[in-house]
C-alpha positions in Angstrom: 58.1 -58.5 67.7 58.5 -57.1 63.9 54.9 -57.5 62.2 56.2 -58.7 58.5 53.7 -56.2 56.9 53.4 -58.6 53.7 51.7 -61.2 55.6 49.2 -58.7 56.9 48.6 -57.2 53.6 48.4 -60.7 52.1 46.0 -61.7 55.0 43.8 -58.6 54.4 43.6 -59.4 50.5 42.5 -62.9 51.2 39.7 -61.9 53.4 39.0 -58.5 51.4 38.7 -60.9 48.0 36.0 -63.2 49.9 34.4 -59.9 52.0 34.7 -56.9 50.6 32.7 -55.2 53.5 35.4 -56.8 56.2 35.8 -54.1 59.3 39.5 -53.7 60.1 38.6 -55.7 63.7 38.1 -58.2 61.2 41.6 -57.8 59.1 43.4 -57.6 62.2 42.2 -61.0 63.1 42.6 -63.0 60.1 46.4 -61.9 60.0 46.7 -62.6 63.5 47.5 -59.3 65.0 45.7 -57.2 67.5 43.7 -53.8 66.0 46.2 -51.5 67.6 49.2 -53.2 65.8 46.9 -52.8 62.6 46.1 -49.4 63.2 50.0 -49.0 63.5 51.4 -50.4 59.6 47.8 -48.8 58.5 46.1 -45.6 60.2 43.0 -46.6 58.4 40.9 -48.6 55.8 42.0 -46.2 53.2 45.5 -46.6 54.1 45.3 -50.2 53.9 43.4 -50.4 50.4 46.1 -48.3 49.4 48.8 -50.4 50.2 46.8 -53.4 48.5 46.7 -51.1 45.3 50.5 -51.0 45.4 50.9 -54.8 45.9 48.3 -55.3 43.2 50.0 -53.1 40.9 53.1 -54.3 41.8 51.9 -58.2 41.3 50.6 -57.4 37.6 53.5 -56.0 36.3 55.7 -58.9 37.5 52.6 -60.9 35.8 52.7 -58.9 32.4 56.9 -59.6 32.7 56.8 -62.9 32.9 54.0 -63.2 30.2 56.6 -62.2 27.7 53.9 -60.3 25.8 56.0 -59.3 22.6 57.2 -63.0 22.0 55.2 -65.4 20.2 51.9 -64.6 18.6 49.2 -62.2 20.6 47.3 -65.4 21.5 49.8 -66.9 22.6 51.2 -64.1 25.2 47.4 -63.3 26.2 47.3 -66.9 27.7 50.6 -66.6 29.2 49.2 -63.3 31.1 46.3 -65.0 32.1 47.9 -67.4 33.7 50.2 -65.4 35.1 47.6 -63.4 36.5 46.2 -65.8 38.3 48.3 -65.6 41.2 47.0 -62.1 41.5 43.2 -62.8 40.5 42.3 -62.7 44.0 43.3 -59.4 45.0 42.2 -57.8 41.4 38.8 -59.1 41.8 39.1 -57.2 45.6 40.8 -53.9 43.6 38.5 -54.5 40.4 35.1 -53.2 42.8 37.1 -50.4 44.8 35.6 -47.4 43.5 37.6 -45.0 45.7 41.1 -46.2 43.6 39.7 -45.3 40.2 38.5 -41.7 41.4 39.7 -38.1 41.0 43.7 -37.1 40.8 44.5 -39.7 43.7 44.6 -42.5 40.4 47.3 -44.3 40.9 49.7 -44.2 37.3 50.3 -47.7 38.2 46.8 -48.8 36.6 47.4 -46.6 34.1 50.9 -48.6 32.6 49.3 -51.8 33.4 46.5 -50.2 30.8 48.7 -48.9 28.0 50.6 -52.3 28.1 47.6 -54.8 28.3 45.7 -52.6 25.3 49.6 -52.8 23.1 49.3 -56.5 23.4 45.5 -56.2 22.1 47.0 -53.9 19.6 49.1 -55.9 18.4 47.0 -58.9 17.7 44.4 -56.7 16.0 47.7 -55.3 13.8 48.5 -59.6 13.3 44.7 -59.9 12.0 44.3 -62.1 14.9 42.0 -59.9 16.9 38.8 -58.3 16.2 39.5 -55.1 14.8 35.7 -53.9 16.1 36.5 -53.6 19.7 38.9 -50.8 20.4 42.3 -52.1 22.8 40.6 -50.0 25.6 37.4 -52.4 25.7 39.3 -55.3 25.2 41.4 -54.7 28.0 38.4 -53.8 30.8 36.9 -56.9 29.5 39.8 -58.8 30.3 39.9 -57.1 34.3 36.2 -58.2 34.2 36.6 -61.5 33.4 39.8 -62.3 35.7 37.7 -60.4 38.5 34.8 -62.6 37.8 36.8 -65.7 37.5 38.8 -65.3 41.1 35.0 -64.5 42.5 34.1 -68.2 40.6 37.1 -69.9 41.8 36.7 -68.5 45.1 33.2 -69.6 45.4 33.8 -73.1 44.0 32.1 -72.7 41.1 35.1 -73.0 38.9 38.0 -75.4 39.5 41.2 -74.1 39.7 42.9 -75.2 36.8 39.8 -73.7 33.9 40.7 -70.7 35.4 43.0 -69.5 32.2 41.3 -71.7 29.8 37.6 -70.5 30.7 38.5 -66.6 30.3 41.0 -66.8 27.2 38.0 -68.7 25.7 35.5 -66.7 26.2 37.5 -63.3 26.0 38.6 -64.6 22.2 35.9 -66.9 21.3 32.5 -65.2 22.9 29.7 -67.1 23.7 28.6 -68.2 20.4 28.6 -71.7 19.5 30.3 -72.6 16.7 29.5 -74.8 13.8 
């Protein structure tokens, strides 16, 4: 029998996103395949966080596509990408904490397109007068990973519903936390 190595990677993500610390026993179990066949598409942990990595990076860019970010105003496309990313929140919350991705010459490029994209669109509405011209595309755009992190972790948890998920993080990514008059 073929193991369909999406659903495992899917399943792995699922559980990863709610337990980070998850052994591979563990990952085997909640796709429903023994450790051996595991050990098989993925010789280890590392392996296997890689792989997420590339089905992370792989989910954001068809996220940033379908966000259309050069049509409409900035505002506009950065709530299409949020809620684009949604489907991907999830396992960016999971990617968002793995140190070991972000380290040394074994970066992945991927993150770094997804950056230089993500900070034109920032770019661009500071350029429109739209965005704060104070905060530098490069802030704006780890603030915007913190926030969907923190909002799958919320949704996850049941602390947020569901559907505030793009409204609560655009918010509070354009408006702050400051009440206004």
């Amino acid at each position: 029998m073929a193991v369909d190595r999406d659903h495992v990677l899917r399943s792995a993500a699922a559980l990863l996103t709610r337990r980070s610390t998850a052994t591979m026993d563990e990952v085997a179990r909640a796709a429903g395949i023994s450790r051996a066949t595991l050990h098989r598409q993925f010789a280890g942990r590392d392996a296997l966080v890689r792989a997420l990595e590339a089905l992370g990076i792989e989910e954001c860019e068809a996220a940033l596509d379908a966000a259309r970010l050069d049509d409409g105003t900035a505002q506009e496309a950065l709530r299409r990408l949020v809620h684009e990313l949604e489907k991907a929140a999830g396992l960016l919350a999971f990617l968002y904490t793995e140190n070991q991705l972000f380290e040394g010459e074994e970066q992945n490029e991927g993150w770094a397109r997804l950056d230089a994209r993500i900070a034109a669109l920032f770019r661009r509405g500071q350029d429109s007068g739209e965005f704060r011209i104070d905060l530098t595309p490069a802030w704006l755009t780890e603030a915007l990973y913190g926030l969907i992190a923190s909002g799958a972790w919320a949704v996850i948890e049941g602390r947020v519903a569901t559907k505030d998920f793009t409204f609560m993080i655009v918010e509070l990514l354009l408006g702050g936390a400051l009440r206004r008059e």
